[in-house]
C-alpha positions as CSV (number, residue, x, y, z in Angstrom):
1,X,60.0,-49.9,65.2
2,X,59.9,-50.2,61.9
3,X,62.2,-49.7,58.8
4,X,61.5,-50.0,55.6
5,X,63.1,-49.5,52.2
6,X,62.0,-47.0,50.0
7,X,62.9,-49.2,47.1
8,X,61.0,-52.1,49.0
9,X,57.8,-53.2,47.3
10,X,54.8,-53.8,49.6
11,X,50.8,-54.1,48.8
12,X,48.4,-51.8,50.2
13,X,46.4,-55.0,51.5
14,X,49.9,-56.4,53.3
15,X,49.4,-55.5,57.0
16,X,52.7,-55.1,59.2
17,X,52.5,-54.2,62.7
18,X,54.5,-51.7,64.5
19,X,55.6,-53.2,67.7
20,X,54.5,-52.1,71.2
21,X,57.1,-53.9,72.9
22,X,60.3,-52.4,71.1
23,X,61.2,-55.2,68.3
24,X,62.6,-54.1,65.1
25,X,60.7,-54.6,61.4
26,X,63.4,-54.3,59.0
27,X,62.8,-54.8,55.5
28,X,65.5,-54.2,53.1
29,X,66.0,-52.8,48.8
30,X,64.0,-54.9,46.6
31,X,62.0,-56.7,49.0
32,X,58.2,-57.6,47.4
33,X,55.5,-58.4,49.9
34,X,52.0,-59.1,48.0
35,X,48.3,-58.5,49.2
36,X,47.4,-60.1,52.7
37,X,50.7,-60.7,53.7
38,X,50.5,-60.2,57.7
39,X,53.5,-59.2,59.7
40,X,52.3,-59.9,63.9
41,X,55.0,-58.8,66.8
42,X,53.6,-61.2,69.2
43,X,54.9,-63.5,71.8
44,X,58.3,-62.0,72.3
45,X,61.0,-59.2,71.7
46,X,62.7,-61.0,68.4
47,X,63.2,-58.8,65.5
48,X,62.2,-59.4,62.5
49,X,65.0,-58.8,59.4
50,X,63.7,-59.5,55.5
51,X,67.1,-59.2,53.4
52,X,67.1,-57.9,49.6
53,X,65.0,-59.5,46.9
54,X,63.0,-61.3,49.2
55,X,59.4,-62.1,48.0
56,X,56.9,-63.0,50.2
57,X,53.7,-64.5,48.4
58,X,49.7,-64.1,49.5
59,X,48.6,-65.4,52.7
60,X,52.1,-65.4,54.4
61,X,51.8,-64.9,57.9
62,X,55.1,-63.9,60.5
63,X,54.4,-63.7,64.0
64,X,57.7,-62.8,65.3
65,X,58.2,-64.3,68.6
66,X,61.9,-64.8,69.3
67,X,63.3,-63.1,66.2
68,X,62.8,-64.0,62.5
69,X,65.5,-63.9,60.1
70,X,65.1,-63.4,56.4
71,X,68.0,-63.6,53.8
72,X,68.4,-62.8,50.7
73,X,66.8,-64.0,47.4
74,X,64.2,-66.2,49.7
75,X,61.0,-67.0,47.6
76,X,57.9,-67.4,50.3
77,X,55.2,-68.9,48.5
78,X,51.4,-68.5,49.5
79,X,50.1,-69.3,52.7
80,X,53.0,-70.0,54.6
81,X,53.3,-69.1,58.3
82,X,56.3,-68.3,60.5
83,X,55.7,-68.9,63.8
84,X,58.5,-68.2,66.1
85,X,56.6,-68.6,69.3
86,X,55.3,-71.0,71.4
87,X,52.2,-71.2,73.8
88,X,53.2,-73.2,77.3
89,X,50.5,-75.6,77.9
90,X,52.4,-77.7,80.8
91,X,50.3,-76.7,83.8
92,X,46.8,-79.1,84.2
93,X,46.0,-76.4,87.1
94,X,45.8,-73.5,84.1
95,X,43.9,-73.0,80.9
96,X,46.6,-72.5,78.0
97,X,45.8,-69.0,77.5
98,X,46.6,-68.0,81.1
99,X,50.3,-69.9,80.3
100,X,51.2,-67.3,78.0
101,X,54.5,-67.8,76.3
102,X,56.8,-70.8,76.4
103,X,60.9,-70.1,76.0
104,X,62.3,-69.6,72.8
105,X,63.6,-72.2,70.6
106,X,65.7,-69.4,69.3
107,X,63.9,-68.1,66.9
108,X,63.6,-68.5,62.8
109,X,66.7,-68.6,60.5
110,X,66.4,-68.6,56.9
111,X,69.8,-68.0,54.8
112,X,69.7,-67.0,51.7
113,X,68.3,-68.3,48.2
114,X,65.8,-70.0,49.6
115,X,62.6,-71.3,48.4
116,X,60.0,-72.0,50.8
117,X,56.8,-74.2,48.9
118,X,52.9,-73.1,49.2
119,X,51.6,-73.9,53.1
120,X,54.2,-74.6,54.5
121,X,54.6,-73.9,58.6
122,X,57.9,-73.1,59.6
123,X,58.2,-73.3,63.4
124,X,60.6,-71.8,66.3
125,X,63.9,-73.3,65.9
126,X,64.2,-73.7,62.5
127,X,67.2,-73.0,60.3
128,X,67.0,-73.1,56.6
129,X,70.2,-73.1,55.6
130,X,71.5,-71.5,51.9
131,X,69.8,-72.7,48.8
132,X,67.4,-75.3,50.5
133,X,63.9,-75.8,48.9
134,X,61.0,-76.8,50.9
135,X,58.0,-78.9,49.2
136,X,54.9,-77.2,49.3
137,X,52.6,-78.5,52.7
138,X,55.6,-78.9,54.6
139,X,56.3,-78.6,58.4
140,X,59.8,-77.5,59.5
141,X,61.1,-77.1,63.1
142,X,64.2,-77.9,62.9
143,X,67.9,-77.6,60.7
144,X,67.8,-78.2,57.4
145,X,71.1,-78.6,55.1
146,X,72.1,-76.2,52.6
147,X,71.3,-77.2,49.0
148,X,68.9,-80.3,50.2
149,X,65.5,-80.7,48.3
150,X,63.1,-81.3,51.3
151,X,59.0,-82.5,50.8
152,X,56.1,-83.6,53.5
153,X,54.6,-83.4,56.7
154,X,57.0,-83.5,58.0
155,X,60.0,-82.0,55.9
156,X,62.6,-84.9,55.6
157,X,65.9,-85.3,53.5
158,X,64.8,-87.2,50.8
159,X,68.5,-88.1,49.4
160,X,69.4,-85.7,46.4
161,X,70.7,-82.2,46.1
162,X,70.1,-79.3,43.9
């Protein structure tokens, strides 16, 4: 289902897919999603919630899984993908795509005032927590401390805060 602030900004190239399994698409006042911006329920039930002022770059890719959380004021820059799913691959005795879905990691949490850099891969599990940045080419799949200045693969505390 899908809901969607009038006063919400999105491209007519920005693709966001009604679910077929019953999750919820909210996007809340002020939120700006560019061009090519792709918005996937697959892999799960989780909803996906985009708080005010949100701005989500080119490129950025959600595939909500187990649920993806969106605060306020959280820059997305381009080419970043939220993946809160994961494929099993355990079994030797089945190809991966017969596996289907591994269990959640609960999901994607992003607080608010948040600034997530250029190609960066946030994965299921993660928690950004308020006012953290993350360097551009970044991988994140697990908690990262409010106010921390995070860069690399993969996204470490590097000492300092904002």
């Amino acid at each position: 289902m899908l809901h969607i602030s009038e006063h919400a900004k999105i491209s007519r190239w920005a693709d966001i897919e009604d679910s077929l399994k019953g999750s919820t698409i909210a996007i809340a006042d002020g939120v700006v999603i560019d061009s090519f911006v792709k918005i996937k329920p697959a892999g799960g039930t989780g909803d996906v919630y985009i708080g005010r002022n949100s701005f989500l770059n080119s490129g950025v890719v959600i595939y909500t899984g187990s649920g993806v959380r969106i605060g306020e004021d959280v820059l997305i820059a381009a080419n970043c993908t939220l993946a809160a799913v994961n494929h099993e691959y355990r079994s030797r005795e089945m190809k991966i795509i017969e596996q289907r879905f591994a269990p959640s990691k609960g999901g994607i949490v992003i607080e608010d005032d948040v600034w997530i850099g250029a190609n960066s891969v946030i994965l299921d599990g993660a928690i950004l927590r308020k006012g953290c940045v993350v360097g551009a080419h970044s991988l994140v799949s697990g908690e990262l401390e409010a106010y921390s200045i995070n860069v690399g693969i993969p996204a470490k505390k590097v000492g300092y805060r904002r």
